[in-house]
Each structure stands twice: as structure tokens, then as C-alpha cells.
N, C-alpha and C positions, 0 to 999 in steps of 0.2 A: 425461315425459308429453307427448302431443302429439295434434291432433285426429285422428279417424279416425274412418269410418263402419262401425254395425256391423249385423247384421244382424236386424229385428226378432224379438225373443225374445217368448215369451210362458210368465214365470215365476210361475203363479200363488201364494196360501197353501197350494194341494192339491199343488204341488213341490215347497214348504217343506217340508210332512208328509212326504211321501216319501221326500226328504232323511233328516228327523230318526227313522223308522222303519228307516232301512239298518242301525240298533241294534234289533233288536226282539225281545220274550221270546215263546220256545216253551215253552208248559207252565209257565213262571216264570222259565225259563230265557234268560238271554241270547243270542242268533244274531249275529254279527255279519254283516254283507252286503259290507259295504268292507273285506275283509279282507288284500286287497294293493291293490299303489297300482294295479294293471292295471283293476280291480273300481271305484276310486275314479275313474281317471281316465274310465272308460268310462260314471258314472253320469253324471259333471260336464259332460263332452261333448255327451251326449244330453240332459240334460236345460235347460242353461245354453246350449246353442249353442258353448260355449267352444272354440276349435280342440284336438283330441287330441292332433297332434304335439306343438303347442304346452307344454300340458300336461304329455308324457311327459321334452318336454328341461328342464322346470322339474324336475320329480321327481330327473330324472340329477343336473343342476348339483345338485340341493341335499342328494340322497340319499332315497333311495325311505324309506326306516323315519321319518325325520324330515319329508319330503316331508308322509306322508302320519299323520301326529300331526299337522300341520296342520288336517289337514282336520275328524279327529276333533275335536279341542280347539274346533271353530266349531261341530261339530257336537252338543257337549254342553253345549256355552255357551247357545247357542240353544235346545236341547231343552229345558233350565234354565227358561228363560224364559218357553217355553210353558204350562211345569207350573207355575210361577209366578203365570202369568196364568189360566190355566184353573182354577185352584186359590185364586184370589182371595190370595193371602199375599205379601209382600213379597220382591223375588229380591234373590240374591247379587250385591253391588256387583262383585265381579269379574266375573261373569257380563255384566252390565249393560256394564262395559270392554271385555272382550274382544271381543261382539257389536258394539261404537261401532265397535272396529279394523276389523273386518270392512268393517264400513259404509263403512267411511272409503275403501274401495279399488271404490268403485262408477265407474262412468263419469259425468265431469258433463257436462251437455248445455251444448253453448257454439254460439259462430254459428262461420260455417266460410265462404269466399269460393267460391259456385258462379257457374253460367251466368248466371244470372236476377241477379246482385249474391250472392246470401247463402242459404247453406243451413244446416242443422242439423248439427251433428259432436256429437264425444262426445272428452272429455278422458280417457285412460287412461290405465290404466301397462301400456304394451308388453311391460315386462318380466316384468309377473306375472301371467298368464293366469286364475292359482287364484284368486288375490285377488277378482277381478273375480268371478270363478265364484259363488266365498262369498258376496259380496256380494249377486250377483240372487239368492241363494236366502234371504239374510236378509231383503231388501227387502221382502217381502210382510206378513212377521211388523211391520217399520215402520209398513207402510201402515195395517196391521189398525191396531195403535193409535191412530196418528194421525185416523183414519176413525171411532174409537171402535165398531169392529166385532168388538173380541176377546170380546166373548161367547158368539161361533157357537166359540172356538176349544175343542176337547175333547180327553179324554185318555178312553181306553175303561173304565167302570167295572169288568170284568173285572182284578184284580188280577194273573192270570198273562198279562195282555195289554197293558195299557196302551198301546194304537195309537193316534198323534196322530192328528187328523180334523181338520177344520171342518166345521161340522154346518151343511149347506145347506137340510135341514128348511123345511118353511113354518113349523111348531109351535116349532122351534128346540128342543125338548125330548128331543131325540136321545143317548142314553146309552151305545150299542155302538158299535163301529167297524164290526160286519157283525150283522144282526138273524138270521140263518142260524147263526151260528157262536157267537157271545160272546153274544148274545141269549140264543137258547136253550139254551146251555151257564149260565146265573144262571137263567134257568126253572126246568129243570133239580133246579137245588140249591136254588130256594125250594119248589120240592113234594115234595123228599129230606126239606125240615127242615122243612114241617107234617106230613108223613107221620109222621115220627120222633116228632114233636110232640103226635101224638094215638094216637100205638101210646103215647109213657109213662106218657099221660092219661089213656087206659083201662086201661091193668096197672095205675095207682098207683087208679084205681076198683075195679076188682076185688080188689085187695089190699086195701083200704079195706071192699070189704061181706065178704072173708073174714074179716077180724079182726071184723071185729060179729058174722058169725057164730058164729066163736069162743070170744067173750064171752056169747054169747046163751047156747050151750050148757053153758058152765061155769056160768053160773048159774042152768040148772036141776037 
């Protein structure tokens, strides 16, 4: 570890999401988005600041297939987590571990000898590009707790969808991840099933004054 200046990032919780969405279901169906380290390394880059070379010679030294289970294993640690919180229920202590490790490889801000006497550095690990990477992308999900602000944090009521958000809402009462798409795709299916709901209502009415009628006429 050693001090070094980095470049202002701006990692917000709508990163986080994005991040933890690179898993996301089509139809019900899982998509993977990071599905080589090429894919992983190019999200971590663009969206963490992290240097790419940097990155691709971490992947080589360590092995691209396990490089990038890394990355996954942060990434459903933390997803864990959200559903956890968004879901009000108590998460998996391993979960809870693994996301600390993460944490644990952030940059810490320390003092640093500039022009003026003293400027701001950042303690890192040189070596591990990803770690750091993982890190700014867990950090926000920290913050949220800390700030006591996880209850803007959502998962999409849509069950073939479940897209993580933070509901930026003024009402905060935000339940889709797109009111265009998953919105009115549960519209949708709630005027499928009163529709269906009042076709059985009326067949089981008319079925109901046949049989009276039925009755009426046998007993004349």
C-alpha cells in the first residue's frame, strides 16, 4: 500500500444498480451481461475510473475464469444484500462477510506532503485494481445505510424482472423499474384477471338463473 492520487470518481447507488443488474432476468430468464472478463473489465473501467490495462494484467496474472468469479461472487453478495434490505428480512451472514472483504480494499484518505505543506492522498493496494473497483461500487450501498436512506433502495415488483433501482420519486412510492415497460406490462395482467373475474361471475349468474329455470319448469 502506498499513497497515491486518484482521479475524482463519481460512484453513485444508481452504479451500484447497474453493477448488480449486469445479472438481469428476460422473461424470468437470467441474461448474463459480464459474461467474459473482456465485458467485466470494460464495465469496471468505465464505470469505477479503474485503469483497463491495469485490470486486464490482474485477470492474466490470476486467470481470466477465476479473475472473473471474483467479480460475480461481489456481485451477488451485494445483490443479496439489497434484496435483503429492500425486502425488510434479515441477510446471509456470509453475504454480510464477503461484501466487509470488499469494503476492506477501498482507498483510505490519508494526508500526503504537497507544495503548500500537505495535501490529501489515498492509501491503496497497487496491486489489486479490482478490489478497489469492487469497493467504489459497494460503497454507495454503505452509505445508503449509514445515511439511513435504504428505503428509496427497490427491487421491481415485476417478478420476471426484478431490476434493482433507487426510487428517486418525490412520493418515494415507486414500484417498477420503467412505468412504460413493467408498469404496464402488471396493468396489463390486473385487467386480464378482473376481466376473467367477471366473464366467471356472469357464466356462474347465468348458470345459476338456468338451473331455476330448470327447476321452475319441472315443477310445473
Amino acid at each position: 500500500m502506498r499513497p497515491a492520487q486518484l482521479p475524482p470518481v463519481e460512484v453513485d447507488i444508481g452504479t451500484t444498480a447497474d453493477f448488480l443488474n449486469t445479472l438481469a432476468l428476460s422473461g424470468g430468464t437470467p441474461t448474463e451481461r459480464l459474461a467474459t472478463a473482456d465485458e467485466a473489465i470494460a464495465f469496471l473501467g468505465s464505470r469505477t475510473a479503474a485503469p483497463e490495462p491495469a485490470l486486464r494484467a490482474q485477470a492474466a496474472r490470476e486467470g481470466e475464469g477465476a479473475w472473473l468469479e471474483r467479480v460475480r461472487r461481489a456481485r451477488a453478495a451485494l445483490r443479496a444484500l439489497w434484496d435483503a434490505q429492500a425486502e425488510h428480512r434479515p441477510p446471509d451472514p456470509a453475504d454480510i462477510a464477503l461484501v466487509n472483504d470488499v469494503l476492506r480494499e477501498a482507498p483510505r484518505l490519508e494526508l500526503a506532503i504537497g507544495e503548500g505543506c500537505c495535501e490529501i492522498g489515498y492509501r491503496r493496494a497497487v496491486d489489486d485494481p479490482t478490489g478497489e473497483a469492487l469497493a467504489r461500487l459497494a460503497q454507495p450501498f454503505l452509505d445508503s445505510v449509514a445515511s439511513g436512506t435504504t428505503g428509496r433502495l427497490r427491487i421491481c415488483a415485476n417478478d420476471d424482472c426484478r431490476w434493482a433501482f433507487s426510487d428517486m420519486s418525490r412520493a418515494g412510492r415507486r414500484r417498477w423499474c420503467d412505468m412504460a415497460t413493467c408498469g404496464n406490462v402488471a396493468k396489463a395482467r390486473r385487467h386480464r384477471a378482473r376481466t376473467k373475474a367477471a366473464s366467471a361471475g356472469a357464466n356462474a349468474a347465468r348458470g345459476g338463473e338456468a338451473a331455476t329455470d330448470r327447476a321452475t319448469a319441472a315443477g310445473d
